[in-house]
Each structure stands twice: as structure tokens, then as C-alpha cells.
Biopython code that builds the backbone (N, CA, C, O; Angstrom):
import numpy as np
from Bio.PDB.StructureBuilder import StructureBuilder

atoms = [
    (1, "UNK", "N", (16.838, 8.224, -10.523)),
    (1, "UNK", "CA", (16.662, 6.816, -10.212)),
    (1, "UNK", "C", (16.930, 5.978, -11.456)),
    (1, "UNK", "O", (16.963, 6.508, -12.566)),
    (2, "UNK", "N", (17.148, 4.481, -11.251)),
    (2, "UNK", "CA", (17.557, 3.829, -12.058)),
    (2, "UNK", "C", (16.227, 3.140, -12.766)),
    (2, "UNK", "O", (15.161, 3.107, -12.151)),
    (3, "UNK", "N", (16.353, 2.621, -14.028)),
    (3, "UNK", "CA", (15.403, 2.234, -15.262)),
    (3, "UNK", "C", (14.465, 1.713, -14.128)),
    (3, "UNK", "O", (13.538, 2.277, -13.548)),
    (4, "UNK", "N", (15.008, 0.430, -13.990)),
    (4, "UNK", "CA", (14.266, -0.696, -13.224)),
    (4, "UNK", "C", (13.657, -0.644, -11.563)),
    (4, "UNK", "O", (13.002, -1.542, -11.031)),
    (5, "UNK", "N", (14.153, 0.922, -10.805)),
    (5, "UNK", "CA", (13.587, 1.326, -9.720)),
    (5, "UNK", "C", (12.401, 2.048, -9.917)),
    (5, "UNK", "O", (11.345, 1.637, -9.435)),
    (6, "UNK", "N", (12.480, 3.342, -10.740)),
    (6, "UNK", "CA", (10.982, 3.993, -11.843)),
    (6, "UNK", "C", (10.514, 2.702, -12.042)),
    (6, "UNK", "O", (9.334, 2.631, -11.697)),
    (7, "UNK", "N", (11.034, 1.475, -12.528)),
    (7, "UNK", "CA", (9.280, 0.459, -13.170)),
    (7, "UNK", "C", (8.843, 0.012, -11.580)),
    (7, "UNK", "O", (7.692, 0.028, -11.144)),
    (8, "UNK", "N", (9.868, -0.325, -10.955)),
    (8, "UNK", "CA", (9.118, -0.813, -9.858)),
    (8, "UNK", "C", (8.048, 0.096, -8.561)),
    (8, "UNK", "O", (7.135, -0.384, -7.889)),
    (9, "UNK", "N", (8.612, 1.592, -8.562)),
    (9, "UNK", "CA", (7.533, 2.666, -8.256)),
    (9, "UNK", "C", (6.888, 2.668, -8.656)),
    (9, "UNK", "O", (5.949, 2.960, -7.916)),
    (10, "UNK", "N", (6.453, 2.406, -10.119)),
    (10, "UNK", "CA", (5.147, 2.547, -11.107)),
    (10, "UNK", "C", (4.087, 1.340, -10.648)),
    (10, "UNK", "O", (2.863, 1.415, -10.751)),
    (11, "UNK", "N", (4.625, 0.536, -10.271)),
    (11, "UNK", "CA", (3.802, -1.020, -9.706)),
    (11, "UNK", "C", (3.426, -0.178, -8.187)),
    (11, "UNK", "O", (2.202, -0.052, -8.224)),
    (12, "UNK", "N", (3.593, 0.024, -7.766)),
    (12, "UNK", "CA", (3.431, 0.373, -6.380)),
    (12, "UNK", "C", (2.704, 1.606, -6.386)),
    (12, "UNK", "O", (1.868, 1.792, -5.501)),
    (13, "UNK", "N", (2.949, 2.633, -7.428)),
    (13, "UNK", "CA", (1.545, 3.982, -7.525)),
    (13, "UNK", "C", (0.096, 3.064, -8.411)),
    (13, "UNK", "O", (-1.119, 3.155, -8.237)),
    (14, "UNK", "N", (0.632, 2.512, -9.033)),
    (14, "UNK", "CA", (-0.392, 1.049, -9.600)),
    (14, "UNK", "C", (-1.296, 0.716, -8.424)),
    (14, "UNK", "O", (-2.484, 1.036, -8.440)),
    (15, "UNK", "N", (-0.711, 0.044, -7.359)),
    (15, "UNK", "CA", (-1.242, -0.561, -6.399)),
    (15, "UNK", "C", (-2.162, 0.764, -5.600)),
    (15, "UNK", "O", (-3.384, 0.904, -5.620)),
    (16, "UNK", "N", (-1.348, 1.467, -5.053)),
    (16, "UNK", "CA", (-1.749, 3.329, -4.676)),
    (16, "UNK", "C", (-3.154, 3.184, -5.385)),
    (16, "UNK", "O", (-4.132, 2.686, -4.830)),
    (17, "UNK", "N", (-3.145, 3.575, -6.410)),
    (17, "UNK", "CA", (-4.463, 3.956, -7.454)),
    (17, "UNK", "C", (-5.849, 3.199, -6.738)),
    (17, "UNK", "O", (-6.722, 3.610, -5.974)),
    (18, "UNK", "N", (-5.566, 1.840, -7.418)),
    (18, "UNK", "CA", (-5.875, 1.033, -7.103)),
    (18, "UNK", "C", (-6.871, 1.490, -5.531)),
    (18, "UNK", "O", (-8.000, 1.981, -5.548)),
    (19, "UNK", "N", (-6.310, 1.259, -4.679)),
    (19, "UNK", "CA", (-6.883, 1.214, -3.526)),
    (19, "UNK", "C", (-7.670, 2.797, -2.948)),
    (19, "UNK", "O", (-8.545, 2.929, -2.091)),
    (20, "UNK", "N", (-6.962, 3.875, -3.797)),
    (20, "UNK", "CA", (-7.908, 5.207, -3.302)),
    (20, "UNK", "C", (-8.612, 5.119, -4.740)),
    (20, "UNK", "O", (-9.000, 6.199, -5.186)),
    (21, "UNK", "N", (-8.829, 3.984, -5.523)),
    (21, "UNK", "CA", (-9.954, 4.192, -6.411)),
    (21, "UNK", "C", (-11.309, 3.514, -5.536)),
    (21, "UNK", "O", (-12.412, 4.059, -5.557)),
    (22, "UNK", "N", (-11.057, 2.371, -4.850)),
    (22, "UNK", "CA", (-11.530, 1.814, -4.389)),
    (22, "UNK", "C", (-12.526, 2.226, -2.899)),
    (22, "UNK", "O", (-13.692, 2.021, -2.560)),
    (23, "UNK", "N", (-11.135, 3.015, -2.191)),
    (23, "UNK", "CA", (-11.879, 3.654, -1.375)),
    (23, "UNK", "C", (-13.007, 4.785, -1.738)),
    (23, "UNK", "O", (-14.047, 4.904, -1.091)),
    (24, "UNK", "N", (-12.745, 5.392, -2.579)),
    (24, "UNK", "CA", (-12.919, 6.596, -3.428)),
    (24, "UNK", "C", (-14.653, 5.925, -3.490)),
    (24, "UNK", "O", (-15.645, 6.542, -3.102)),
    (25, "UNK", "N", (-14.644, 4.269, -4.194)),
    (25, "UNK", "CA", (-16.069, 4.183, -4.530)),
    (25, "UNK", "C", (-17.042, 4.244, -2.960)),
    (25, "UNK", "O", (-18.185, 4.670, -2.798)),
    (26, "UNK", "N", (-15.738, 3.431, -1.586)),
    (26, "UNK", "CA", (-16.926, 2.817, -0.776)),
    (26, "UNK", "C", (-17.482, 4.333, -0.103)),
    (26, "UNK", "O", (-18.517, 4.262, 0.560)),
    (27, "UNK", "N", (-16.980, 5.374, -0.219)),
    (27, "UNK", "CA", (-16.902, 6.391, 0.642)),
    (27, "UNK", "C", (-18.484, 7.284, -0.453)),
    (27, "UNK", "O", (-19.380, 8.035, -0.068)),
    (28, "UNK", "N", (-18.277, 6.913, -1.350)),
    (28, "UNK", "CA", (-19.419, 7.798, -2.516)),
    (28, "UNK", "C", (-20.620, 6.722, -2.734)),
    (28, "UNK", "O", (-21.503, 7.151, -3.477)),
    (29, "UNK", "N", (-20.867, 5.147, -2.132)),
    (29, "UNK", "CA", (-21.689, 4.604, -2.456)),
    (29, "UNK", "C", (-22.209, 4.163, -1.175)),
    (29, "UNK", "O", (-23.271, 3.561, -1.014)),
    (30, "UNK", "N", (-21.066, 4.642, 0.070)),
    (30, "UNK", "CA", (-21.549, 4.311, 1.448)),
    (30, "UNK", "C", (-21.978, 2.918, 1.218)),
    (30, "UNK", "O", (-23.167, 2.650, 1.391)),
    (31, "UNK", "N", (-20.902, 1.723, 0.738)),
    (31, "UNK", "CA", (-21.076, 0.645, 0.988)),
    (31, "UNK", "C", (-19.127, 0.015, 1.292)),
    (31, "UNK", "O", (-18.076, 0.642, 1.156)),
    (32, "UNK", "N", (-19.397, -1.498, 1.747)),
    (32, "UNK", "CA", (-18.334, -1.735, 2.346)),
    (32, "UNK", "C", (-17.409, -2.886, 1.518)),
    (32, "UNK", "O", (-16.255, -3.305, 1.606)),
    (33, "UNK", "N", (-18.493, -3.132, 0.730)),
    (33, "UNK", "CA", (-17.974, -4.131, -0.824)),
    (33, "UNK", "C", (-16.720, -4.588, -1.054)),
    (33, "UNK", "O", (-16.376, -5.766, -1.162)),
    (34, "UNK", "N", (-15.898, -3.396, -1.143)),
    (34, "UNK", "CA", (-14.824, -3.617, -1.554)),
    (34, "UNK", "C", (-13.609, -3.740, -0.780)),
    (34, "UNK", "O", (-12.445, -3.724, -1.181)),
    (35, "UNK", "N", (-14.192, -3.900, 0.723)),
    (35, "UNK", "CA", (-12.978, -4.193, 1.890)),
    (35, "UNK", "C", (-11.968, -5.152, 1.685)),
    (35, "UNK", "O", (-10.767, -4.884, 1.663)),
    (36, "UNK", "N", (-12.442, -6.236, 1.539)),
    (36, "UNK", "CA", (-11.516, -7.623, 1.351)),
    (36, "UNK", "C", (-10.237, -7.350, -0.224)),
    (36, "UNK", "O", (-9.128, -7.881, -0.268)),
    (37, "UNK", "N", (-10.737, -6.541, -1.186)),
    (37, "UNK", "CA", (-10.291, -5.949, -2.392)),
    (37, "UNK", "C", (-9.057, -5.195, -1.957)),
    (37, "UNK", "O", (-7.890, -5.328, -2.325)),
    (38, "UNK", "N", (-9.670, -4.272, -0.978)),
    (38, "UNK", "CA", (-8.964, -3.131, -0.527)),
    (38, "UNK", "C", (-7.312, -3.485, 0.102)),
    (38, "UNK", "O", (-6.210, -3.035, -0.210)),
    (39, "UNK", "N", (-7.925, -4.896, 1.515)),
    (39, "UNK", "CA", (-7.078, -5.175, 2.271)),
    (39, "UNK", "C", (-5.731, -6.786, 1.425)),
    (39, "UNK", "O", (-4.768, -7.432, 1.841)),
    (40, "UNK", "N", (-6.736, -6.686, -0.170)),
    (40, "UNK", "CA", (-5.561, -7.789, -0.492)),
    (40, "UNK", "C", (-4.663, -6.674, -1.027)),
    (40, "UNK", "O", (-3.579, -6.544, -0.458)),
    (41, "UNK", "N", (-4.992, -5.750, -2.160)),
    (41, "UNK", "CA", (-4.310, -4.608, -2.283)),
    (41, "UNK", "C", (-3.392, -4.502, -1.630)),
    (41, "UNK", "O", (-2.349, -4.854, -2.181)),
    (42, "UNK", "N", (-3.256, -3.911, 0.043)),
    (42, "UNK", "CA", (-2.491, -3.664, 0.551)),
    (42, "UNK", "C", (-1.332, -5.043, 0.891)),
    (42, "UNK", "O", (-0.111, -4.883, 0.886)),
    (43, "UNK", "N", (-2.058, -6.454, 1.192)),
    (43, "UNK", "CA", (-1.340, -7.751, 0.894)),
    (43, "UNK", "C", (0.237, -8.072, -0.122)),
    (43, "UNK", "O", (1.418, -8.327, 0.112)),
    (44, "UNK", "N", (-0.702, -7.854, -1.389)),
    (44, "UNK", "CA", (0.218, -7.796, -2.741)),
    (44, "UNK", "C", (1.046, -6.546, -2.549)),
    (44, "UNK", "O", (2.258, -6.708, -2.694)),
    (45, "UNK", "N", (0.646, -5.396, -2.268)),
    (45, "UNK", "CA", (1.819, -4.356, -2.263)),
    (45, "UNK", "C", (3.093, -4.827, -1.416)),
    (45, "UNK", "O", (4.175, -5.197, -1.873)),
    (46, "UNK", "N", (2.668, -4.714, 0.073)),
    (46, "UNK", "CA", (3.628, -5.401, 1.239)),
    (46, "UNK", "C", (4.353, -6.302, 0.255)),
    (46, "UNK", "O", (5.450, -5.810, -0.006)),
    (47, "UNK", "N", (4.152, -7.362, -0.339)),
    (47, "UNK", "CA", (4.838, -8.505, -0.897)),
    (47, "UNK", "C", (6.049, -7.642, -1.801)),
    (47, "UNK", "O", (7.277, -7.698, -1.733)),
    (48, "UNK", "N", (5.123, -6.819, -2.678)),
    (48, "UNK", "CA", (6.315, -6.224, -3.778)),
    (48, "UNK", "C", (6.935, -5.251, -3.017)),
    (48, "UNK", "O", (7.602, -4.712, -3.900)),
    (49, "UNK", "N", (7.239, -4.521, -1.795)),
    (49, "UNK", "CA", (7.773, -4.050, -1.497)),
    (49, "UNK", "C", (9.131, -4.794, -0.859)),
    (49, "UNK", "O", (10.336, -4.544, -0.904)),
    (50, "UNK", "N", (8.478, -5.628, -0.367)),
    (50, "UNK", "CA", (9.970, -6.795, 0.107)),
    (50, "UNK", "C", (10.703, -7.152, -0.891)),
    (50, "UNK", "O", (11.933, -7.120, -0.843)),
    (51, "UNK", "N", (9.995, -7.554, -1.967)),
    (51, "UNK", "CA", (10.784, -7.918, -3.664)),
    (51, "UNK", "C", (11.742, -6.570, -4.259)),
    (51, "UNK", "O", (12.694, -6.392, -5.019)),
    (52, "UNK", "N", (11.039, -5.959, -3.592)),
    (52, "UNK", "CA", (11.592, -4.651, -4.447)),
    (52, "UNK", "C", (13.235, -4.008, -3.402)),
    (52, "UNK", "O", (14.322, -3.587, -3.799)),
    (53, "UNK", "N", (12.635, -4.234, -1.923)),
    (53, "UNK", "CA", (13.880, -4.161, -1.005)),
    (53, "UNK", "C", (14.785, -4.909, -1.502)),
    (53, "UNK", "O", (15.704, -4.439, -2.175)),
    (54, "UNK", "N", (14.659, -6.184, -1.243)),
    (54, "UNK", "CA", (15.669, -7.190, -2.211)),
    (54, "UNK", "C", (16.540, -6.633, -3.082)),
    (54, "UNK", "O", (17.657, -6.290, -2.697)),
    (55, "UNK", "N", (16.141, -6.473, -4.354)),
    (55, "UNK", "CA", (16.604, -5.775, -5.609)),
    (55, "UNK", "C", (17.428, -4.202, -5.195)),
    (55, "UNK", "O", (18.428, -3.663, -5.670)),
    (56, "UNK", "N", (16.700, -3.896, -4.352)),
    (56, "UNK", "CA", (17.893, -2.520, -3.932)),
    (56, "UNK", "C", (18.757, -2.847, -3.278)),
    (56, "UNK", "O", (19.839, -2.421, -3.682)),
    (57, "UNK", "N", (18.807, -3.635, -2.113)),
    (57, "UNK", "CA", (19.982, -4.405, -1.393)),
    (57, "UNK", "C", (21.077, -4.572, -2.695)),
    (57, "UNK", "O", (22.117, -3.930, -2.845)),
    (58, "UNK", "N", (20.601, -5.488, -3.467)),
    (58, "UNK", "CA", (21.679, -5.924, -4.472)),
    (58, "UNK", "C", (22.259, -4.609, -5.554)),
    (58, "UNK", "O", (23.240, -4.678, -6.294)),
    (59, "UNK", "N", (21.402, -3.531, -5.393)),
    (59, "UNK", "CA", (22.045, -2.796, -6.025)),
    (59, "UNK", "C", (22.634, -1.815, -5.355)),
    (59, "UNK", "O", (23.329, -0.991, -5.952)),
    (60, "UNK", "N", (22.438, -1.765, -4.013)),
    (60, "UNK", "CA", (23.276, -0.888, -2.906)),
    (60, "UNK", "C", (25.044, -1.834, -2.952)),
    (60, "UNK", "O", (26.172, -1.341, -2.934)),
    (61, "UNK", "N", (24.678, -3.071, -3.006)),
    (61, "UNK", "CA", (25.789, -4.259, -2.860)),
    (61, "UNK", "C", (26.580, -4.237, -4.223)),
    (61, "UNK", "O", (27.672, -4.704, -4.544)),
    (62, "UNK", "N", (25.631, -3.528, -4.897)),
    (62, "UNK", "CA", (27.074, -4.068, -6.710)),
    (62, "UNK", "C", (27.544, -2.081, -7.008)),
    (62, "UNK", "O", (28.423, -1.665, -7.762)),
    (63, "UNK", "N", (26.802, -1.422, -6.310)),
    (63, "UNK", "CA", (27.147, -0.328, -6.358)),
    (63, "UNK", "C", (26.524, 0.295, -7.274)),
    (63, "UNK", "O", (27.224, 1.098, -7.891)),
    (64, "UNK", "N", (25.063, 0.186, -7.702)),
    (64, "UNK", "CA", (24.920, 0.546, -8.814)),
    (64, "UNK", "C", (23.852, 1.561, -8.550)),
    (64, "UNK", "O", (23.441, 2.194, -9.522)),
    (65, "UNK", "N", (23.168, 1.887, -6.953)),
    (65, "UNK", "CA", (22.531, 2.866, -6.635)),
    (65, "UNK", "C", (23.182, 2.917, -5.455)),
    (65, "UNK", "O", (23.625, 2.184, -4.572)),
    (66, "UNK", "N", (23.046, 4.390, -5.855)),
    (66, "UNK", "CA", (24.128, 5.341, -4.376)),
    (66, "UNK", "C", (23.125, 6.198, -3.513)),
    (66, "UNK", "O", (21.956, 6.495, -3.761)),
    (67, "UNK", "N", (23.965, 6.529, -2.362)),
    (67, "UNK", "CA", (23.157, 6.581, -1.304)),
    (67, "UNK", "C", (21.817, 7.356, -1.645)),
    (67, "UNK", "O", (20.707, 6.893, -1.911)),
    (68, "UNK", "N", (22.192, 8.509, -1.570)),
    (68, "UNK", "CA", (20.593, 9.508, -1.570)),
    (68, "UNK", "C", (19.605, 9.146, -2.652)),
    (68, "UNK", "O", (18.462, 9.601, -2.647)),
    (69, "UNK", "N", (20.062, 8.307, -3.599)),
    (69, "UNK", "CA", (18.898, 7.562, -4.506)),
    (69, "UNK", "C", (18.377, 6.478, -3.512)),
    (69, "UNK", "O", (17.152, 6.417, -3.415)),
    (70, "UNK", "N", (19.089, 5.641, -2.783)),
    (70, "UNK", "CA", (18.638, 4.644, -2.648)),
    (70, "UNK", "C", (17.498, 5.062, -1.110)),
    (70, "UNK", "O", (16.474, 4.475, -0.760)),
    (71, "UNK", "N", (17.995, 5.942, -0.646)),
    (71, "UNK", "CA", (17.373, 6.526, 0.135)),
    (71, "UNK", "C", (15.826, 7.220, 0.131)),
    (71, "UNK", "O", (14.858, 7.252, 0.890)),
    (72, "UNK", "N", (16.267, 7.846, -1.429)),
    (72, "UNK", "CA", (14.943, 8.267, -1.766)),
    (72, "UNK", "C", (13.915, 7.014, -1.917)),
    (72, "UNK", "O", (13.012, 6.897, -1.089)),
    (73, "UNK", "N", (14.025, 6.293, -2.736)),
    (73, "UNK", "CA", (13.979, 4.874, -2.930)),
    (73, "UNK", "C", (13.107, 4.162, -1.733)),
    (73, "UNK", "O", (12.093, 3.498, -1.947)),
    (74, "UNK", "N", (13.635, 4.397, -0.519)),
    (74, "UNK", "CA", (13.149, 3.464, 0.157)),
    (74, "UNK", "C", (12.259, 4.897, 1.261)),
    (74, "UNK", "O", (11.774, 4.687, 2.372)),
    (75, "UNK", "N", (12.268, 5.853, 0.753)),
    (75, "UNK", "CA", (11.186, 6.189, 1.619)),
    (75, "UNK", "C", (10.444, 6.702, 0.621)),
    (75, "UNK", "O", (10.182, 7.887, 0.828)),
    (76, "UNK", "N", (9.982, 6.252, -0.431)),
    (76, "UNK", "CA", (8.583, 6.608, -1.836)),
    (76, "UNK", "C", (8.308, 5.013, -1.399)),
    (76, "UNK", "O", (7.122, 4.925, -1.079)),
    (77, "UNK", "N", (8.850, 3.984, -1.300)),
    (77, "UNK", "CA", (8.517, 2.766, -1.233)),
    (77, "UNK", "C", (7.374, 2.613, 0.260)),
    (77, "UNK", "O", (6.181, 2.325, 0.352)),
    (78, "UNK", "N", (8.312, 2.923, 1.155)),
    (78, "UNK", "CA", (7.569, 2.900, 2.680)),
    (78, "UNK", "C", (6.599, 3.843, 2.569)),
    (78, "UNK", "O", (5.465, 3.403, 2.758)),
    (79, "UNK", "N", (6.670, 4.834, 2.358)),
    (79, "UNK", "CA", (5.507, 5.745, 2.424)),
    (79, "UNK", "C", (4.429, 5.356, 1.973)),
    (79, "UNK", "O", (3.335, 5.474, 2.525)),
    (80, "UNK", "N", (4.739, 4.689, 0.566)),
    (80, "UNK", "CA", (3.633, 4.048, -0.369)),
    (80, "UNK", "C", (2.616, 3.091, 0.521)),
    (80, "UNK", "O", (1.395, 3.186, 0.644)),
    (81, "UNK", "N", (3.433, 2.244, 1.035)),
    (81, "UNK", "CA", (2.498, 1.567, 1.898)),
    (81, "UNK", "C", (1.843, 1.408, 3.044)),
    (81, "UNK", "O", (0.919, 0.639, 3.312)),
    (82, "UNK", "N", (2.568, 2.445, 3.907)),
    (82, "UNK", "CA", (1.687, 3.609, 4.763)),
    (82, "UNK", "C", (0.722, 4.580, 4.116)),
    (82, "UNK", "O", (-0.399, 4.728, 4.601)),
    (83, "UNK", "N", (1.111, 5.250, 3.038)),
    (83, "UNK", "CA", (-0.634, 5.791, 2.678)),
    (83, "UNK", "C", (-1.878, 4.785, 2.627)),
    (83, "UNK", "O", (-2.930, 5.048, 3.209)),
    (84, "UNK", "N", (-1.653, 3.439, 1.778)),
    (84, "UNK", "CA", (-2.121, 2.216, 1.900)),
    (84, "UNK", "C", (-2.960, 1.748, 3.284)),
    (84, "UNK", "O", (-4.068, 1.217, 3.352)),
    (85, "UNK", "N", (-2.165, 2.079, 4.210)),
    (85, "UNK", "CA", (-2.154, 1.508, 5.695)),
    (85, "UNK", "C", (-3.459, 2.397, 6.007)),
    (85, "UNK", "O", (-4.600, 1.961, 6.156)),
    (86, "UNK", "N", (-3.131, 3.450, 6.060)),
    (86, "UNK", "CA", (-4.014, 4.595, 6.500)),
    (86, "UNK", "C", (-4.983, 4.488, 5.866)),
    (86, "UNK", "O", (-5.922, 4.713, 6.629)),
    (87, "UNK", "N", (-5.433, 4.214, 4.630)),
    (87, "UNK", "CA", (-6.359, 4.701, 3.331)),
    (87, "UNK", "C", (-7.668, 3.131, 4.277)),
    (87, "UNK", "O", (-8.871, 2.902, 4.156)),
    (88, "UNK", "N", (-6.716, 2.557, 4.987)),
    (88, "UNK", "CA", (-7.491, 1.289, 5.225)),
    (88, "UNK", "C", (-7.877, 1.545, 6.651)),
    (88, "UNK", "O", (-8.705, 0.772, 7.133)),
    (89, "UNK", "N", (-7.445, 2.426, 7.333)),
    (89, "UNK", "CA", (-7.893, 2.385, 8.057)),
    (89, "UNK", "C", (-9.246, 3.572, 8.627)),
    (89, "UNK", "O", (-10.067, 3.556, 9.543)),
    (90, "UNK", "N", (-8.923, 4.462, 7.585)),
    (90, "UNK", "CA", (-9.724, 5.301, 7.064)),
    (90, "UNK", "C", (-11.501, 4.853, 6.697)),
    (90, "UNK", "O", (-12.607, 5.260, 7.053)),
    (91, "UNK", "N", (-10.844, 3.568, 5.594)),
    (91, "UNK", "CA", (-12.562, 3.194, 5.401)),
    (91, "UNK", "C", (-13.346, 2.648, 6.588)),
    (91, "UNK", "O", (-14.510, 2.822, 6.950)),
    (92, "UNK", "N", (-11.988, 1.684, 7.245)),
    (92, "UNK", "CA", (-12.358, 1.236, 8.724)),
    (92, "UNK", "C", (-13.141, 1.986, 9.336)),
    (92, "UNK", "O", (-14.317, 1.767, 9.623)),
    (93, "UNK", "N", (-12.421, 3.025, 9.584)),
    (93, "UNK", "CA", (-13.366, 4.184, 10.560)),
    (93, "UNK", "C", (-14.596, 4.724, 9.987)),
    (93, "UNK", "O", (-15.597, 4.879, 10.687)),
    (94, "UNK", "N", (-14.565, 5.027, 8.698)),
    (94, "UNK", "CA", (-15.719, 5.440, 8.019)),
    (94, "UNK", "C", (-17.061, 4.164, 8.311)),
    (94, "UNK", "O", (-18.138, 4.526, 8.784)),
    (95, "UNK", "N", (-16.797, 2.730, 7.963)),
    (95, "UNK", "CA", (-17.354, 1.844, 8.026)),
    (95, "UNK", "C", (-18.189, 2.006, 9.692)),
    (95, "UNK", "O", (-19.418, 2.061, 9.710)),
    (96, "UNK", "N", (-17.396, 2.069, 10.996)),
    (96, "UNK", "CA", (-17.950, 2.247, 12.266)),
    (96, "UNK", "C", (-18.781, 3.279, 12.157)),
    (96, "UNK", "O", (-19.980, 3.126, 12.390)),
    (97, "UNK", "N", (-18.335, 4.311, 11.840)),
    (97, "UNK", "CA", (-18.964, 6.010, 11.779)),
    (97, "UNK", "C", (-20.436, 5.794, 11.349)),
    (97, "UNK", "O", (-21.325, 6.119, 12.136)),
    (98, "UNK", "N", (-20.744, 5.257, 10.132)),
    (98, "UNK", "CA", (-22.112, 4.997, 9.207)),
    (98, "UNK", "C", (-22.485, 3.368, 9.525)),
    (98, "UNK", "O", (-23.064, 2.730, 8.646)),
    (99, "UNK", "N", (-22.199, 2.845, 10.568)),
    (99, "UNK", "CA", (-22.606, 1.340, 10.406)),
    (99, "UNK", "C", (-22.996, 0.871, 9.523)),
    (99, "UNK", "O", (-24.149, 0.473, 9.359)),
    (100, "UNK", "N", (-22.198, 0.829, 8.852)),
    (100, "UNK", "CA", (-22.291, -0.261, 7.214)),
    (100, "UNK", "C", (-22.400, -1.297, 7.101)),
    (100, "UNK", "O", (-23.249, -1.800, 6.366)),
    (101, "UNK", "N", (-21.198, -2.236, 8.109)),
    (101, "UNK", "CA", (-21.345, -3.605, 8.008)),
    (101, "UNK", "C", (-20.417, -4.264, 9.336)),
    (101, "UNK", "O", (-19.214, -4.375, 9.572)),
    (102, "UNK", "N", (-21.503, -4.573, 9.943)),
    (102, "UNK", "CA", (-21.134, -4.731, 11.360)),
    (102, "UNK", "C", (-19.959, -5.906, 11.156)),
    (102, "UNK", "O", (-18.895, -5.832, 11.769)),
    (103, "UNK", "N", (-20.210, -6.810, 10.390)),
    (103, "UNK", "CA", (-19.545, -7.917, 10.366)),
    (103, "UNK", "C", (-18.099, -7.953, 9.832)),
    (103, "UNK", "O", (-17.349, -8.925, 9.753)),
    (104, "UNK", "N", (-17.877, -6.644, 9.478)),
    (104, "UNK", "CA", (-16.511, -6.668, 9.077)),
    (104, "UNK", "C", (-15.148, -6.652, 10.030)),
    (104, "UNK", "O", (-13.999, -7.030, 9.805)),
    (105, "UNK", "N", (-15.832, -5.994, 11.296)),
    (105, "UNK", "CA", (-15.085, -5.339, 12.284)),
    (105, "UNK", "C", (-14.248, -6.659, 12.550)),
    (105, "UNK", "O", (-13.080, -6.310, 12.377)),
    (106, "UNK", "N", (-14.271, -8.042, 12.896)),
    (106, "UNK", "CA", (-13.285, -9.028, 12.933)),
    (106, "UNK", "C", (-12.052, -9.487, 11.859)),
    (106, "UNK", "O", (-11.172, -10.340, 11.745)),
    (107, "UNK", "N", (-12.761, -8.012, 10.974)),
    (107, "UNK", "CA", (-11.574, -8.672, 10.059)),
    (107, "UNK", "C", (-10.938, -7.420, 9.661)),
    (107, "UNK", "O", (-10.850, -7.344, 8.436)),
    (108, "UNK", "N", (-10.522, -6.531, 10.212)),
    (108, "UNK", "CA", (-10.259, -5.163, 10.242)),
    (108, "UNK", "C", (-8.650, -5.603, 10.189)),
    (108, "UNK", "O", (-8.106, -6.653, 10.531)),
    (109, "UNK", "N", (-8.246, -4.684, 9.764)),
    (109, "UNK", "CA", (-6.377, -4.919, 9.347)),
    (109, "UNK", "C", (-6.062, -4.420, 10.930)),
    (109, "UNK", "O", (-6.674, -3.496, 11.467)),
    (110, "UNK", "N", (-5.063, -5.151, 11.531)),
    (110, "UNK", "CA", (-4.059, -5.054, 12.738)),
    (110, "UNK", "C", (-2.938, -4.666, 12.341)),
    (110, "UNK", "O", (-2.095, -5.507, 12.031)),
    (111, "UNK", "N", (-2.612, -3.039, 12.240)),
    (111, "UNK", "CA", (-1.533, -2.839, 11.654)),
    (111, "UNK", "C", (-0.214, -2.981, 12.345)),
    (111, "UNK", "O", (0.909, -2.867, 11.854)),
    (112, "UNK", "N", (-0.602, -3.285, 13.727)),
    (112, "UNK", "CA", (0.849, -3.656, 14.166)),
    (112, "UNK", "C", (1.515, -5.184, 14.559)),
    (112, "UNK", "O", (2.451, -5.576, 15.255)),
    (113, "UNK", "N", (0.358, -5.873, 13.601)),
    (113, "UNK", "CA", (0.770, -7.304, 13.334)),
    (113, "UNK", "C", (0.665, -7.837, 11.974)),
    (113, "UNK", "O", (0.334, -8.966, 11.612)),
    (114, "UNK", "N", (1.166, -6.350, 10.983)),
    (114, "UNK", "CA", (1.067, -7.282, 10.069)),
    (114, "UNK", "C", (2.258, -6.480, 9.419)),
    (114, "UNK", "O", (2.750, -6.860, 8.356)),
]
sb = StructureBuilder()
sb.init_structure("model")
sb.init_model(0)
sb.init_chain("A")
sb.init_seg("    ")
for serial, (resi, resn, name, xyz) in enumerate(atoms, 1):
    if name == "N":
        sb.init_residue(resn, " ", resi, " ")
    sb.init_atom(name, np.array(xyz, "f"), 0.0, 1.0, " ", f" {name:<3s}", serial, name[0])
structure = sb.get_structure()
């Protein structure tokens, strides 16, 4: 992969971290704290992943990443934010399982509207 595709994976295992650090706490303190944390996480990633599509478009377009890179590329990218997806929906379920915090359930991520 190219210089500037490695920095932009590194932002995105950044973000990764980030959110199974997070889950990591609500699941060991059996609290729900860090939901809204969790679900901007996944917010800001989505964003840099579109930024980051962008930037490969243009380098699929000047020729400067070829196919099976760019390929790889865009499924470490998608995946990234499907583990994300899951990791959230995970605490979700954990949250129902141990009734933690009833009040969260209206604000639970809709993953097929977002």
C-alpha cells in the first residue's frame, strides 16, 4: 500500500482501539457511560471513511493505486467499520441482557439507517 493509504488505516485502527477500549471498560464495569462516546466513535469513523474513499477514487483515477491494492484498501476500510457496527451493537445487547440503562434503548444505533 501506498505512504498516505497506511496513514489513513492507522486513523481508522485509531478509531478501532478506541471503541473496543471503550467497550472493553462498559462490559468490565457493567456500566453504560460510555455509549454516546462509543456511538460518536463510530460517527467520526463513517466520516473518515468517505474522506478516505474520496482520496482512493483519485488515486484509482491518476493511476497511482492498482487494482488488488485498492481492493485490499477498501475492504480493511469497510470491515473497519463493520467491526465498529457490531462492537455497538454488542454493548447494545449486553446493555438489554443486564438492564443497565433503560433509557438508552431510544437511542440505540439503526444500522440500516445510518
Amino acid at each position: 500500500l501506498r505512504t498516505e493509504q497506511i496513514e489513513e488505516l492507522q486513523q481508522l485502527k485509531a478509531c478501532i482501539n478506541n471503541v473496543l477500549s471503550m467497550v472493553e471498560d462498559s462490559f468490565v464495569n457493567k456500566e453504560m457511560t460510555r455509549y454516546q462516546d462509543i456511538k460518536g466513535e463510530y460517527y467520526r469513523m463513517k466520516e473518515l471513511v468517505a474522506r478516505f474513499n474520496e482520496g482512493q477514487m483519485q488515486r484509482i483515477v491518476n493511476d497511482s493505486s492498482k487494482t488488488r491494492k485498492s481492493i485490499l484498501y477498501y475492504a480493511i476500510s469497510g470491515n473497519s467499520l463493520m467491526m465498529v457496527k457490531q462492537n455497538i451493537k454488542l454493548i447494545e445487547i449486553f446493555n438489554d441482557a443486564f438492564g443497565l440503562d433503560g433509557s438508552l434503548k431510544q437511542s440505540y444505533l439503526q444500522l440500516d439507517s445510518h
